[in-house]
N, C-alpha and C positions, 0 to 999 in steps of 0.2 A: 052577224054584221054584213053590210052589202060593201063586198070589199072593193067592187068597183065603185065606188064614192071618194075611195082613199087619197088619189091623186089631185080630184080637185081639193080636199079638205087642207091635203098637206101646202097646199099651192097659196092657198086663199086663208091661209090662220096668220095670222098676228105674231112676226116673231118671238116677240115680247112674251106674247104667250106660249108659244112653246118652248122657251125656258123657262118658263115656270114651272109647266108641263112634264119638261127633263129633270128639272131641281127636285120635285115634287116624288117624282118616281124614285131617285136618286135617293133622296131619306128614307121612302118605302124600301128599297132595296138594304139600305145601310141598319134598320131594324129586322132586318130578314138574316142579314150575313152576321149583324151584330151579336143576337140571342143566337146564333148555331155555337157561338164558341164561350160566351160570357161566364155561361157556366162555371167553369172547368178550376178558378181560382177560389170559386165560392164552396168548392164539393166539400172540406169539412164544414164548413158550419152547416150547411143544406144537410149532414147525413145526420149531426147531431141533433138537429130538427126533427127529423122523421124516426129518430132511434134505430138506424142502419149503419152497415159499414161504407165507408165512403165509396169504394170500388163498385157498391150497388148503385152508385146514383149514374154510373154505366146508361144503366138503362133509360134513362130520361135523356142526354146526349144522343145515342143512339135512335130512340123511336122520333126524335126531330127528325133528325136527317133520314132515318126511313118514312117519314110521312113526306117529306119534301120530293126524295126518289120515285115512290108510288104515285103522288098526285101531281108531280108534273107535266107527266104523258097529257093529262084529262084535260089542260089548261088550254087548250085551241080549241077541243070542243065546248066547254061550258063556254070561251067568249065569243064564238061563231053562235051559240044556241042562244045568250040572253043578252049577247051585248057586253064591250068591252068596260064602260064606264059602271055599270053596275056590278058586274064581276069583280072589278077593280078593287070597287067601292066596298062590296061585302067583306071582301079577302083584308082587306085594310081593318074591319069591323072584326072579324073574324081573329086576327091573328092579335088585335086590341084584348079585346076578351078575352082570350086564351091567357094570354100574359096576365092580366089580372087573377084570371084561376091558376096558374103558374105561383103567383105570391099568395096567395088565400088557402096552398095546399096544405093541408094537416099531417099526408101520408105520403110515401112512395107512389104508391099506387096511382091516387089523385093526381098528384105532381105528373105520371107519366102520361095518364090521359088528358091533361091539361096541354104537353109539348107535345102531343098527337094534331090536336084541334090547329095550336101554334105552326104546326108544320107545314098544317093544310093549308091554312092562309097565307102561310110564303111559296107553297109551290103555287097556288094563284097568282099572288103578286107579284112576281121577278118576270117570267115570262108575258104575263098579259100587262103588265106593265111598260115592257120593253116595247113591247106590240102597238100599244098607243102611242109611245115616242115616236115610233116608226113612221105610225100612221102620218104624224101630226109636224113629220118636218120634211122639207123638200130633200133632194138629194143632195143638195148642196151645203146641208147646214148638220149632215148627219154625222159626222167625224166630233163635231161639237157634239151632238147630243149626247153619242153613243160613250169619249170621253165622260161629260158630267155623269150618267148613268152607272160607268163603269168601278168608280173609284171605291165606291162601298166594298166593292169586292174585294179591294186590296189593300185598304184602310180597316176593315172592322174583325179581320182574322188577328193585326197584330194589336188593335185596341181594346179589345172583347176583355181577354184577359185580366191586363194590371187594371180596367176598368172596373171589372166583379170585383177584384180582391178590392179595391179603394172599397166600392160601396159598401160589400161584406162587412170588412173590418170597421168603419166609419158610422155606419147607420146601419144595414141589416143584413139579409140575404135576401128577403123578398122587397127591397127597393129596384135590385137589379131587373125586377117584370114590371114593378112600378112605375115607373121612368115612361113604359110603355104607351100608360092612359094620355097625357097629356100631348105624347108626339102624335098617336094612334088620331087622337080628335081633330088636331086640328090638319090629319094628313087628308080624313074623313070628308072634310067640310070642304075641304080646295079640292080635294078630286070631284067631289060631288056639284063645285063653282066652277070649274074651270076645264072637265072635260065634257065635248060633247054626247052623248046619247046616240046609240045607232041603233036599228032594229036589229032581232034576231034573224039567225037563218035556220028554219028545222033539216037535219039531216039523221041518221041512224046514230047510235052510241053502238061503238065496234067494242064490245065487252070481251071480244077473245083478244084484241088487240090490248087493251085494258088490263087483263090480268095478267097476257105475258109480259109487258112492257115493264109492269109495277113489281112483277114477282122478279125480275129479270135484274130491275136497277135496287131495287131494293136487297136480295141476297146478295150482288156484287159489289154492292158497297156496305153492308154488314160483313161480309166475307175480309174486306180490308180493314175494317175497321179493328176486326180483331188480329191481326198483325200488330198492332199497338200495345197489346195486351202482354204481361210478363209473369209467367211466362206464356209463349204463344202454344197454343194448340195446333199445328201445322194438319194436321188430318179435318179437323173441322174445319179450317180455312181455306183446304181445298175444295171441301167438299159441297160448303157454300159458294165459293165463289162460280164452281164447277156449274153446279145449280143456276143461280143467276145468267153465269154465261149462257149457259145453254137456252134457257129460256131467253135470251135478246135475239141467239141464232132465229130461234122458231118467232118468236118476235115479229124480224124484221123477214122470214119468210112470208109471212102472215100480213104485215103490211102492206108488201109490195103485187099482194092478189085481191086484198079487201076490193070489195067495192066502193064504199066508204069507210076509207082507213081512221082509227084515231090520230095517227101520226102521217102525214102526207111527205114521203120517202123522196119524189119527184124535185125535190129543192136541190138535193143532191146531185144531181146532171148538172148546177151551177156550177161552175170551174171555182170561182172565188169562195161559194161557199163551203163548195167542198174543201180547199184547202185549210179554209180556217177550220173545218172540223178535224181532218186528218193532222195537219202538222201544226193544228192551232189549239190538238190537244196536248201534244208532246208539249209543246209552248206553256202549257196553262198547270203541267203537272209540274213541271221542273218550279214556275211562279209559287205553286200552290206549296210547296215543300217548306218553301223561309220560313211563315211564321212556325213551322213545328219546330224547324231545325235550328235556327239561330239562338233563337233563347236556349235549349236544350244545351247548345255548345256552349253560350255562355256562362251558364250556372254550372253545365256538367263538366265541362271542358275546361273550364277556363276557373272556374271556382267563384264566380262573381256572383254576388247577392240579386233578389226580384228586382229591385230598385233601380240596379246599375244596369240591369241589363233591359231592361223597361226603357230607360234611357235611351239604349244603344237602339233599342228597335224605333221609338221615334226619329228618329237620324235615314233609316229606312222609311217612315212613313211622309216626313220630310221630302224625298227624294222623288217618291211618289206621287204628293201634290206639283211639287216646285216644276215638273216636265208640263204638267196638263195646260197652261197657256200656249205653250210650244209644240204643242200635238198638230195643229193645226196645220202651221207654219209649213212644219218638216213635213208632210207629207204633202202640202200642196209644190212644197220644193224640191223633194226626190220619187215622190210617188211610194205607191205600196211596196211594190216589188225589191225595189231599192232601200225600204225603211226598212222594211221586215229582216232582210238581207241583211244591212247593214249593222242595225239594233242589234240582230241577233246576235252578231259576230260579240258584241259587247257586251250583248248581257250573259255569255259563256265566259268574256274576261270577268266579268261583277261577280259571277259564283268564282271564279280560279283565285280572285283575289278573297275573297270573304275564308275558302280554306286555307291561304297561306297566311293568316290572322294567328298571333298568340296571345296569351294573357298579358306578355310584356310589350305588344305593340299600345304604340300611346295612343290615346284619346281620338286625339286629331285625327289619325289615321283611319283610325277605324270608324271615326264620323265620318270621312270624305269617302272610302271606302262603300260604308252603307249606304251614301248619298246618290252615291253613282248607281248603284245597284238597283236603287228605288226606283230611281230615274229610266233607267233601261227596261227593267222591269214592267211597271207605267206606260211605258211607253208600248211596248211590245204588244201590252194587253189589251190595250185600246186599239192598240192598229189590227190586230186578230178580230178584234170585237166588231171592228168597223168594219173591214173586208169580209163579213158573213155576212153582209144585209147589202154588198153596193150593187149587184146584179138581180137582185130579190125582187120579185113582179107585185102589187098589190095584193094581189090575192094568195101568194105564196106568204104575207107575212106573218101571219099565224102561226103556220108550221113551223118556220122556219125559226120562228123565236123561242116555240115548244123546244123544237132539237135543239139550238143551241144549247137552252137551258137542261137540258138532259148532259148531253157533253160536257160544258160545265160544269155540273155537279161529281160527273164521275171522276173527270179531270180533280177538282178538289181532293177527292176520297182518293184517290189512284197518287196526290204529289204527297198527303202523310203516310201512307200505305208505302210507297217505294221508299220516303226517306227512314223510315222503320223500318224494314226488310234490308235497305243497305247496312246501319248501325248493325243490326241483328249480326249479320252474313260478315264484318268486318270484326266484331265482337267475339263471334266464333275463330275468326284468324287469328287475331292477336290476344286469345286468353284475358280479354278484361271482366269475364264472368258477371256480365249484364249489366255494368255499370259503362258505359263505352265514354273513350276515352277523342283527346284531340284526333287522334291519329283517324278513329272509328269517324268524326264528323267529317274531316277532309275527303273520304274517300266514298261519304255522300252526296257532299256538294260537289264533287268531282264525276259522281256518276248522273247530278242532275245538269254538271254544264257539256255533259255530253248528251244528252237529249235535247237540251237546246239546239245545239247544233244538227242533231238529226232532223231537229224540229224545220230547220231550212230548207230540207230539198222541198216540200211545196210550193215552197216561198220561191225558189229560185226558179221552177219549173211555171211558172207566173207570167203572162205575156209584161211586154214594160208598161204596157196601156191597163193594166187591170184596174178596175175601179176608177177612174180616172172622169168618172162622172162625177163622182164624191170625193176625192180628193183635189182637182183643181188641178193635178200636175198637167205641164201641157210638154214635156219634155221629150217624152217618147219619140 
């Protein structure tokens, strides 16, 4: 892509059009986040299919999100080499297809190389995706965009779920890849109408950079992932993660001497992006924790059935639309520094109140409760999301949407992994022999509304004018 084009494109497009452009992405991303988790209520009928034990369809979970870890890195270089609208386009084509061989599988095996294919096409889509929103809106309209973009992310972890079980139970287990075809076509056809075409740019493919980066996110979020597991293997989990780490050290050794790097490290001397990476991952681990941990407490904790507690997490996803009108607003009226601040402050009360929750707190409560917490939540996420890109030059915005979505992802893997390792580590204090109880949940949610708040000294250490090109504040 000739990324000095970027500015006038984004100047001279059609608003109109570029909400489309964000709406459009926004589905692509919401079938991206959607299939990472949809699985998970389907896994007995999927194992009685395949004639396995359920525990083994592990591995189809699993090799998604290591295909998303590995081919993320590569997502700036294939849309600088061939062009973002066609990149786009495949990946949208790509992770269609998959889904269909996803339900047409006969075997394990099939089935796993099918969420291989699936994974590659979302580590395309989310980042280069985000990449042409970028492109395609001025500074001024990106708080909106980055809002509409965002919400998949926080909408399809706690819908994924009682979603698969409905279809599972209802109609099939391979409906839930099904569903895929008809979103996949017609996402196909509008990206293919409605983005424009840029050339490519040839540069080198940094394959040393390639295979630390991939071996690097890929063990350190396999290495987490098995912390979920019961019981956990703690020598393997170090051992992988040990691994992964160490290959991101050499990694980003490796980057920062390329000549032409896969990942362009230089984004990072941005003050505003850098924070949202540093205290906008602590932010995105503590967010990323609810859908694991809420339901958990409710069935485990609380003793309440799929149903009711499906319920109680719509009241959370609720909270999470109901703010996004109001994104805008608040941040043209206290600015970043102040939202971030101030959000924060309340979404460390949102988790303090979600652990002082019992079985006998009534309905209501625990509706307004979740409500709030969506809401801060939401909120937070977007303003993180949006303060990575206000200072970003045209030409940085490739990379910089690759690394987000690298952090991103680990942040996900990193907020089930901690709320699993607390359970664990509290389970072991109070003798509830793996079955963790209220007590075990309060003193997860309590160790993520303290990241929260670690999550702020970025935020605070923030000029009051940060971003204030994209937000609109003029208060400073």
């Amino acid at each position: 892509m000739k990324t000095a084009e970027a500015p006038s494109a984004a100047a001279t497009l059609d608003p109109a059009r570029g909400r489309r452009i964000a709406l459009l992405v926004a589905s692509a991303f919401f079938m991206e986040n959607f299939d990472a988790t949809v699985i998970t209520a389907a896994v007995p009928a999927m194992a009685e299919s395949f004639g396995v034990a359920p525990v083994a369809l592990s591995a189809g979970i699993s090799a998604y999100l290591l295909a998303l870890a590995v081919f993320i890195p590569v997502s700036g270089w294939v849309a600088d080499r061939f062009g973002a609208r066609r990149v786009f386009a495949s990946a949208v084509l790509l992770f269609t297809l998959a889904s269909v061989a996803c339900g047409l599988a006969q075997s394990l095996p099939a089935f796993v190389i099918a969420r291989i294919l699936q994974g590659m096409g979302g580590a395309l889509m989310v980042p280069v995706g985000r990449a042409i929103v970028l492109r395609s809106t001025p500074k001024s309209g990106v708080v909106k965009a980055i809002a509409t973009i965002t919400w998949p992310g926080l909408a399809a972890p706690l819908l994924g779920p009682p979603m698969g079980g409905w279809i599972a139970s209802h109609w099939s287990w391979h409906w839930i890849f099904f569903v895929n075809l008809p979103l996949g076509a017609v996402a196909l056809l509008l990206a293919l109408r409605w983005i424009d075409n840029q050339p490519g740019v040839r540069r080198p493919f940094d394959w040393t950079g390639f295979l630390a980066s991939g071996v690097g996110l890929a063990g350190t979020l396999y290495g987490l992932e098995l912390t979920t597991q019961n019981p956990v293997d703690w020598p393997l989990v170090a051992a992988t993660v040990g691994v992964g780490i160490a290959s991101l050290v050499f990694a980003v050794w490796h980057l920062r001497r390329a000549e032409h790097p896969l990942v362009d490290l230089s984004v990072l001397r941005v003050q505003t992006f850098r924070a949202s990476a540093v205290g906008g991952t602590l932010s995105r681990i503590s967010i990323g924790s609810v859908p694991f941990l809420m339901p958990l407490m409710f069935q485990l904790g609380f003793g309440f059935g799929m149903v009711q507690s499906g319920l109680l997490m719509i009241a959370l996803f609720a909270g999470n639309l109901g703010i996004k009108p109001a994104t805008t607003g608040l941040l043209r009226r206290f600015g970043f520094r102040s939202t971030l601040v101030g959000n924060g402050l309340l979404a460390t009360l949102s988790f303090i109140g979600c652990a002082l929750l019992t079985a006998d707190t009534s309905w209501l409560v625990m509706a307004v409760v979740l409500v709030f917490g969506g809401m801060t939540r939401s909120m937070q996420f977007t303003a993180v999301g949006t303060l990575a890109f206000c200072d970003t030059t045209p030409k940085q915005t490739a990379g910089a949407s690759t690394m987000f979505s690298m952090f991103q992802q680990l942040s996900s893997g990193l907020g089930i992994a901690l709320g699993a390792v607390a359970l664990r580590l509290s389970e072991n204090f109070s003798g509830h022999g793996g079955t963790p109880g209220v007590a075990d949940f309060r003193f997860a949610l309590g160790l993520m509304a303290l990241l929260t708040l670690l999550s702020l000294i970025d935020a605070w250490r923030l000029p009051r004018d940060a971003g204030q090109q994209v937000s609109g504040h003029r208060g400073a």
